[in-house]
C-alpha positions in Angstrom: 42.0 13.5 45.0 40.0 16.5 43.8 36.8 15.5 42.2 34.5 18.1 40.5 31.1 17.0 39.4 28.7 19.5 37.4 25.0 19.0 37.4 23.2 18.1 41.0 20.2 16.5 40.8 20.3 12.4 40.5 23.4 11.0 39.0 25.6 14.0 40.2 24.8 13.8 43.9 24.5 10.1 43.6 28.0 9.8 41.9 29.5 12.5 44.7 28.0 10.5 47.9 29.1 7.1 46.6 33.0 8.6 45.8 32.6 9.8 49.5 31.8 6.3 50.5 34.1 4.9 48.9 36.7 6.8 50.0 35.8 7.0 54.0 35.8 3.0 53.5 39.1 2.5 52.2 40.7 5.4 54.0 41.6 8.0 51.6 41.4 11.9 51.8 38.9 13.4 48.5 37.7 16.5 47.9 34.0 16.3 46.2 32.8 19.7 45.1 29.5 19.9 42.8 28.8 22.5 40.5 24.9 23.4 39.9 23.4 25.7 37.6 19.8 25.9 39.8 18.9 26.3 43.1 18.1 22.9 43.5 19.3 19.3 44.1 18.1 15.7 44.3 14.3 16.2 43.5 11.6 14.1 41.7 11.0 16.0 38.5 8.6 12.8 37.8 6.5 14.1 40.7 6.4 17.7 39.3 3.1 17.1 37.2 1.9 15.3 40.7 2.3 18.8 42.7 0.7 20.8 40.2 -2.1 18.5 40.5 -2.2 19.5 44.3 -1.8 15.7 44.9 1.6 16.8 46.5 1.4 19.4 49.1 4.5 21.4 48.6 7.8 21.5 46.1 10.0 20.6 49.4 8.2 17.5 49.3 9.7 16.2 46.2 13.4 17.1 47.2 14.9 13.9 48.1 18.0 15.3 50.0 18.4 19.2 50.7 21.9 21.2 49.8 22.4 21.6 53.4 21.9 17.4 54.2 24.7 17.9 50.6 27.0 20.1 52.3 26.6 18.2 56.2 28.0 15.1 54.6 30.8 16.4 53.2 30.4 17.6 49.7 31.3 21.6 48.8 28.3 22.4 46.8 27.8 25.4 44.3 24.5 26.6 43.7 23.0 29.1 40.7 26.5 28.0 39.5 27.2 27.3 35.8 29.4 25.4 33.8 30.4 27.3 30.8 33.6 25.2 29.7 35.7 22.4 30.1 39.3 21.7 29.3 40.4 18.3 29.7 44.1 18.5 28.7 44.5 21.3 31.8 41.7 19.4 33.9 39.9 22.6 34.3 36.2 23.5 34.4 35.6 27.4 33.7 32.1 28.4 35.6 29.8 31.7 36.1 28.3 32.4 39.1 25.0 34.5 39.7 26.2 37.6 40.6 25.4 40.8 38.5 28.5 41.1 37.1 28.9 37.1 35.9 31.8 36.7 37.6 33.7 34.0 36.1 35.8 31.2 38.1 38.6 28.6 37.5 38.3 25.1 39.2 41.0 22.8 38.9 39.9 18.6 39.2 41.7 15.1 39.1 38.6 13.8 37.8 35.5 15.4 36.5 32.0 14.1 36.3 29.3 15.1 33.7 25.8 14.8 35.2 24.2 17.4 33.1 21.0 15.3 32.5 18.8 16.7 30.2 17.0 19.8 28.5 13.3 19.8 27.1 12.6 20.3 23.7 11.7 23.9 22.7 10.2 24.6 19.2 11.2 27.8 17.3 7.2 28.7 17.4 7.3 28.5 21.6 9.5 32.0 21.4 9.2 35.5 20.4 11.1 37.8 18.7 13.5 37.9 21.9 14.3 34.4 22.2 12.1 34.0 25.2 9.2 32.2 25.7 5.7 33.5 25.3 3.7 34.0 28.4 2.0 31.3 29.6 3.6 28.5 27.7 6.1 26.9 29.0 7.9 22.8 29.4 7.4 20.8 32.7 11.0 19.5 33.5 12.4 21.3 36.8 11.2 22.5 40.3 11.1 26.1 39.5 8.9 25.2 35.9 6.5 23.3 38.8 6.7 26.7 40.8 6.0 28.5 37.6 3.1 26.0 36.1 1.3 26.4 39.6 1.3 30.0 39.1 0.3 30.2 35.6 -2.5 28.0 35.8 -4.1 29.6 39.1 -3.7 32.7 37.2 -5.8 31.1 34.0 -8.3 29.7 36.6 -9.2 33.4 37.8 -9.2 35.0 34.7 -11.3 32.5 33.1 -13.9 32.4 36.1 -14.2 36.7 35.6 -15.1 35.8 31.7 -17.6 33.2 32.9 -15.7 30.4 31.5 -14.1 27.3 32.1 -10.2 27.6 31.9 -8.7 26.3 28.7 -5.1 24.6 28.0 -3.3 23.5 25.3 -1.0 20.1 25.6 1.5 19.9 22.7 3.3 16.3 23.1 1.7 12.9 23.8 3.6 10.8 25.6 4.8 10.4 29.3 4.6 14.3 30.3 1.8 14.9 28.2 -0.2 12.3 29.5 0.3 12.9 32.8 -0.1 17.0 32.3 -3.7 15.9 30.8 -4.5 14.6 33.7 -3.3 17.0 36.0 -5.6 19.7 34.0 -8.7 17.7 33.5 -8.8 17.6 37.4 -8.2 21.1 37.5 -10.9 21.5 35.3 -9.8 23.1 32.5 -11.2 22.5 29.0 -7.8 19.9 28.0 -6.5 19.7 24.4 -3.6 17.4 23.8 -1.8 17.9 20.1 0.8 15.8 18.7 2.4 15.0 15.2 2.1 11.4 15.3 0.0 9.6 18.4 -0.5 9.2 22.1 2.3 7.5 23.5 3.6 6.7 20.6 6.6 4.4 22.4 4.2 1.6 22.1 2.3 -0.3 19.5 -0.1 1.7 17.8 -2.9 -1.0 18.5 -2.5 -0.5 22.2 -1.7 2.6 21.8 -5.0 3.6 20.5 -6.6 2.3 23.6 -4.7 4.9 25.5 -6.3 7.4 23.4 -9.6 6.1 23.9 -9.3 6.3 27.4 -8.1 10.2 27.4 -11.0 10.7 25.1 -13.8 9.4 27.4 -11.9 10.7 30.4 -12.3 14.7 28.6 -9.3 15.4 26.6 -9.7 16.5 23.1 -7.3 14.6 21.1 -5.7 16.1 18.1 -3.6 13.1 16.6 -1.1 14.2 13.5 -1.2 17.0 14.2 1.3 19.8 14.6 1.4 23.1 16.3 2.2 26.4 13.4 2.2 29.3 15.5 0.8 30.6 18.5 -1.4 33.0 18.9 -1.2 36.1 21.6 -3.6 38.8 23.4 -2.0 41.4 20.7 -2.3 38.6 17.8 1.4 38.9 17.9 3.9 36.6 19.4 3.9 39.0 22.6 1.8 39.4 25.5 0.4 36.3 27.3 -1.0 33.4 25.0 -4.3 33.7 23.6 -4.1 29.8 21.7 -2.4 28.1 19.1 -2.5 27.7 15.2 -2.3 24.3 14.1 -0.2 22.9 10.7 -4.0 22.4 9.5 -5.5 25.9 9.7 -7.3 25.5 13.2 -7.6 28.1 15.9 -7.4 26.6 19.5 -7.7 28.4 22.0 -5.8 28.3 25.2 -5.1 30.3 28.3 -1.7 28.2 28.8 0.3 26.1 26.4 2.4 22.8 27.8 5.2 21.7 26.0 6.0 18.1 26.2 7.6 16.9 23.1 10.3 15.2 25.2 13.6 16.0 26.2 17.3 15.9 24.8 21.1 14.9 26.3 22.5 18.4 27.5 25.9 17.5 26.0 26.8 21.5 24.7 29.8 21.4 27.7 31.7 17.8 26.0 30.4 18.5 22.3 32.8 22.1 22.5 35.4 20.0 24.6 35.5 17.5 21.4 34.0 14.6 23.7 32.5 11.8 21.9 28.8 12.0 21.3 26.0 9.2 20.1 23.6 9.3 17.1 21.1 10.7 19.9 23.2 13.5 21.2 24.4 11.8 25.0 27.4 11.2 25.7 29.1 7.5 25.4 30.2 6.5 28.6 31.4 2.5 29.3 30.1 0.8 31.8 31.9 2.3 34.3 30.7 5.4 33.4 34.4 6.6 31.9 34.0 8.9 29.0 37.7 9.8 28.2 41.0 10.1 30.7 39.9 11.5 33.8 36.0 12.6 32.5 33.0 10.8 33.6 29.2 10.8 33.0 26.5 9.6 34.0 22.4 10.1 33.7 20.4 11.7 31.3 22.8 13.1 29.2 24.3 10.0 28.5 23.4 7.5 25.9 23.3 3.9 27.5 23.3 0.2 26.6 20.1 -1.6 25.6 20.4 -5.0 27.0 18.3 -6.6 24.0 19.7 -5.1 20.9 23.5 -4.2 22.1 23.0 -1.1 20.7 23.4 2.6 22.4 20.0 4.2 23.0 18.7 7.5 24.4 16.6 6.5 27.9 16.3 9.5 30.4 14.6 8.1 33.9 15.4 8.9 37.5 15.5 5.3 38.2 19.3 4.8 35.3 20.2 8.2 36.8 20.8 7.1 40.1 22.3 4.1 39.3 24.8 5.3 37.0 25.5 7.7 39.4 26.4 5.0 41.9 28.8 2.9 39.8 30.9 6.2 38.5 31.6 7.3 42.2 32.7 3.7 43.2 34.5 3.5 40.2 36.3 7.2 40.7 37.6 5.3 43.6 38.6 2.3 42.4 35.8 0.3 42.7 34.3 -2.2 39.9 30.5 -1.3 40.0 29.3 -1.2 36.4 26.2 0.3 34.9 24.7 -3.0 33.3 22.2 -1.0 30.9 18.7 -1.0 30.1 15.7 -2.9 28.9 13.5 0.5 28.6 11.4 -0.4 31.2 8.4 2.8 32.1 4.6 3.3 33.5 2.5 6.2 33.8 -1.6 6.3 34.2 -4.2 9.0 33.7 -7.1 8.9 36.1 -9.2 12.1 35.3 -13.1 12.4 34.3 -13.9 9.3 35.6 -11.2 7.1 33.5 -8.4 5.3 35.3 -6.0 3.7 32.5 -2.3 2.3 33.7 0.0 2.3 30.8 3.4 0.4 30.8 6.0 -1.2 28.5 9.4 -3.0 28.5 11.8 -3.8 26.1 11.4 -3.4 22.1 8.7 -2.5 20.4 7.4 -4.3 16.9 9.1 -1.2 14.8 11.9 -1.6 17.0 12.2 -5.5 16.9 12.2 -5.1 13.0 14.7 -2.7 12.8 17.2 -5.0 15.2 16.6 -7.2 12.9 14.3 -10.0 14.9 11.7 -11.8 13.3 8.4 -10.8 15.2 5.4 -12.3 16.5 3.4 -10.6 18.8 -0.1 -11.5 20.8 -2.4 -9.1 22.6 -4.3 -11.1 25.4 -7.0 -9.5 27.1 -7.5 -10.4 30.6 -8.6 -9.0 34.1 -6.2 -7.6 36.5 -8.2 -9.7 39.8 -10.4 -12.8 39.5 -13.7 -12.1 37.9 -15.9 -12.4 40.3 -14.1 -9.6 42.6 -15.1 -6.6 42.7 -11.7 -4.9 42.0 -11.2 -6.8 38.9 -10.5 -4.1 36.0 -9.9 -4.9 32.3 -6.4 -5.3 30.7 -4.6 -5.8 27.4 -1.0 -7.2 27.6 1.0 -7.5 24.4 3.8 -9.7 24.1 6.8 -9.8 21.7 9.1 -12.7 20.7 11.4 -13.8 18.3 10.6 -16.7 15.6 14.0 -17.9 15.6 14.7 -18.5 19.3 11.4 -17.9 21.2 13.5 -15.2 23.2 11.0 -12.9 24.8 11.3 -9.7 22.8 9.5 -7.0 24.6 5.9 -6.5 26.3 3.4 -3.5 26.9 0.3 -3.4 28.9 -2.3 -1.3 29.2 -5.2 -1.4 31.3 -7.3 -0.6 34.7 -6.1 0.5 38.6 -3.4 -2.3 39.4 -2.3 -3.2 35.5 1.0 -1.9 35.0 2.7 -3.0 37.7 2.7 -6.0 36.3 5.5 -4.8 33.8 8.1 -5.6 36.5 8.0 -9.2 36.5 8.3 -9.2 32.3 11.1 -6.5 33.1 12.5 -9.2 35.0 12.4 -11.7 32.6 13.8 -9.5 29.9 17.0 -8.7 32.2 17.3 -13.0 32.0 17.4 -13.4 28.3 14.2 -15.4 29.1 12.4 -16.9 26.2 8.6 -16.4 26.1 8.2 -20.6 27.4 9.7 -19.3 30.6 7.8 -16.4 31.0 4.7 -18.1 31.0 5.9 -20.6 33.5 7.8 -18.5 36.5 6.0 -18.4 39.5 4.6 -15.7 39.8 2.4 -14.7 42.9 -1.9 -15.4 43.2 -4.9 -14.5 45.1 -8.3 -13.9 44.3 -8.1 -10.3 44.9 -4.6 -9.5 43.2 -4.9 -12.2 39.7 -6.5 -14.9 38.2 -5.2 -18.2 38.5 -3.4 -18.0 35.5 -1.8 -14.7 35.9 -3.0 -12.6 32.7 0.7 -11.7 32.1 1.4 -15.7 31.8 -1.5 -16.4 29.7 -0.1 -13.9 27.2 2.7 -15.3 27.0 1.5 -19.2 27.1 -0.8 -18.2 23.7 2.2 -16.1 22.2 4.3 -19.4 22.8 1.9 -21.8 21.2 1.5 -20.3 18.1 4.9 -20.3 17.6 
């Protein structure tokens, strides 16, 4: 068996070590080759915003599994190699290498497997006349963007210091990326402002979402909340040259040595959209469990669309952690095997600790807009608690909301927000979100105490106790 997977990084090189397994355990003879359009494979791109911040010492340090560990276990790997068409009647994937000359090559599989992930999102006002990005502004999403970022902003640091000034930069998105880019650049000390159409983190409710702003606020960051970027603005006052700051929708000049895009990411389906594959509302492709998009074509990761485990419905949820998971079931099943992907709750944390702030965001499950819309009937609770016992001297505030529905208590969704050791926390309401637990059980599992760790009543309990007696 001849199995071709394009894209490298989590769910490809998962998917092409676990068909390997599979296949060394029950004795057969496959051919896994992997097709990747960088020079990289198997890195944290969550860590990227980490290295930037010099809290990681090199890029090498986020690769998980080099191409030569790829190639040593078996797996012909194709680097600066991309895929520029698929043909699943011939089983054929057409690819372009880079050489000068864009030499173009034919590769013949018995089953092909998309692990394309995904692309950030560029607005038209990010480019110039040439379709390329202005200097200095640029997304956060690979290992050469980290290479690039650490560039650019030691570049802004040196001009800045010849003008006598503190470095300035320009955040456009608010959530994950954009939250964790603000602190990154606050520590770098650079004069931080953070744009964005709607709010900070706007995946959560907008009550605790507000108390992430607060926190970026006091910790330096100068919020501009819906709010949208019009244009940039260049050294020439053109869209050329290196970035001189940004226009905003309301008529204000910002200024900014360096621009980050973070206004999220989207599937990169463009290979199975011209191949006539299936595609969701979102854009990802619509693998089942397995991972089995059509007769002999696979996919897995981000550029898939994937299961919510509360509303039934397909949803768009790029993260590492689904990635490599995904990645594991397709190459068991390319083999026979009956892992399935089992889907997702929506489970994610991030923090910002600059300018003297340290605020630990997380969330799981639905949100109140997104309850509604499934159709549940909502009450919701925010508890505010301590993440140790109150006389200890790690204790740190936190706010936990908790979501259930009327009709059946079931526990709906929770978020938390809140000082160093809050949002790890999230796991055990993860947990009870995989069980179809109802809010009543939540507040009675037994969950783990001492002094220095929780109160007696865990907070995360105690929000869910109240949220059950007032129902």
């Amino acid at each position: 068996m001849r199995i071709v997977v394009v894209g490298g990084d989590a769910a490809g090189m998962s998917a092409a070590h676990s068909a390997l397994r599979q296949a060394r355990a029950a004795g057969r003879e496959v051919e896994v080759e992997v097709v990747e359009a960088t020079g990289h494979t198997s890195y944290s791109a969550c860590g990227i915003p980490y290295w930037i911040a010099d809290d990681v010492e090199e890029g090498a340090d986020l690769v998980a599994r080099t191409a030569e560990e790829h190639r040593a276990a078996g797996i012909r790997l194709r680097l600066h190699t991309r895929a520029t068409a698929i043909d699943p009647a011939g089983r054929t994937v057409t690819v372009e290498g880079a050489d000068p000359e864009g030499a173009t090559d034919t590769i013949r599989y018995d089953e092909l497997v998309l692990a394309t992930g995904a692309r950030p999102v560029v607005p038209d006002w990010a480019r110039g006349p040439d379709g390329a990005l202005l200097d200095g502004v640029h997304p956060v999403k690979t290992l050469d963007d980290g290479a690039l970022w650490r560039d650019l902003l030691a570049r802004a640091e040196t001009a800045a210091a010849a003008e006598g000034r503190p470095p300035r930069a320009v955040i456009v998105g608010g959530g994950y990326i954009g939250v964790e880019m603000a602190e990154t650049l606050v520590r770098r000390r650079f004069s931080t402002t953070l744009v964005t159409r709607s709010r900070v983190m706007g995946r959560l409710d907008e009550d605790l979402g507000a108390r992430v702003a607060e926190a970026l606020a006091l910790g330096g960051v100068d919020l501009r909340t819906d709010t949208a970027v019009d244009r940039l603005v260049s050294a020439d006052g053109e869209v050329r040259g290196r970035v001189r700051g940004v226009v905003t929708t309301d008529g204000r000049h910002v200024p900014a040595d360096v621009v980050v895009l973070a206004l999220g990411v989207e599937p990169a389906t463009d290979l199975g959209r011209a191949a006539g594959l299936p595609l969701g509302t979102e854009g990802g492709y619509l693998p089942d469990g397995a991972g089995r998009l059509a007769p002999g074509v696979w996919a897995a990761g981000d550029c898939c669309e994937q299961a919510h485990r509360i509303t039934g419905h397909r949803t768009f949820l790029p993260l590492g952690t689904h990635a490599n998971k995904q990645g594991r079931a397709v190459g068991a099943a390319l083999l026979g095997g009956d892992l399935r992907f089992p889907g997702a709750v929506g489970t994610a944390i991030t923090r910002f600790v600059a300018g003297g702030e340290h605020v630990e965001v997380a969330r799981t499950g639905l949100g109140t807009e997104e309850a509604v819309e499934a159709g549940y009937d909502v009450a919701s609770l925010v508890t505010e608690g301590t993440t140790a016992s109150g006389y200890m001297p790690e204790a740190a505030p936190l706010a936990i909301k908790v979501l259930a529905d009327r009709a059946d208590r079931r526990l709906l969704g929770v978020q938390i927000v809140g000082g160093p050791g809050a949002g790890k926390r999230i796991d055990a309401a993860a947990a009870a979100l995989w069980g179809s637990m109802s809010v009543d059980d939540l507040a009675w599992m037994d969950l783990s105490y001492a002094p220095p760790f929780a109160t007696a009543w865990e907070v995360l309990q105690v929000a869910a106790r109240r949220l059950a007696e007032r129902l």
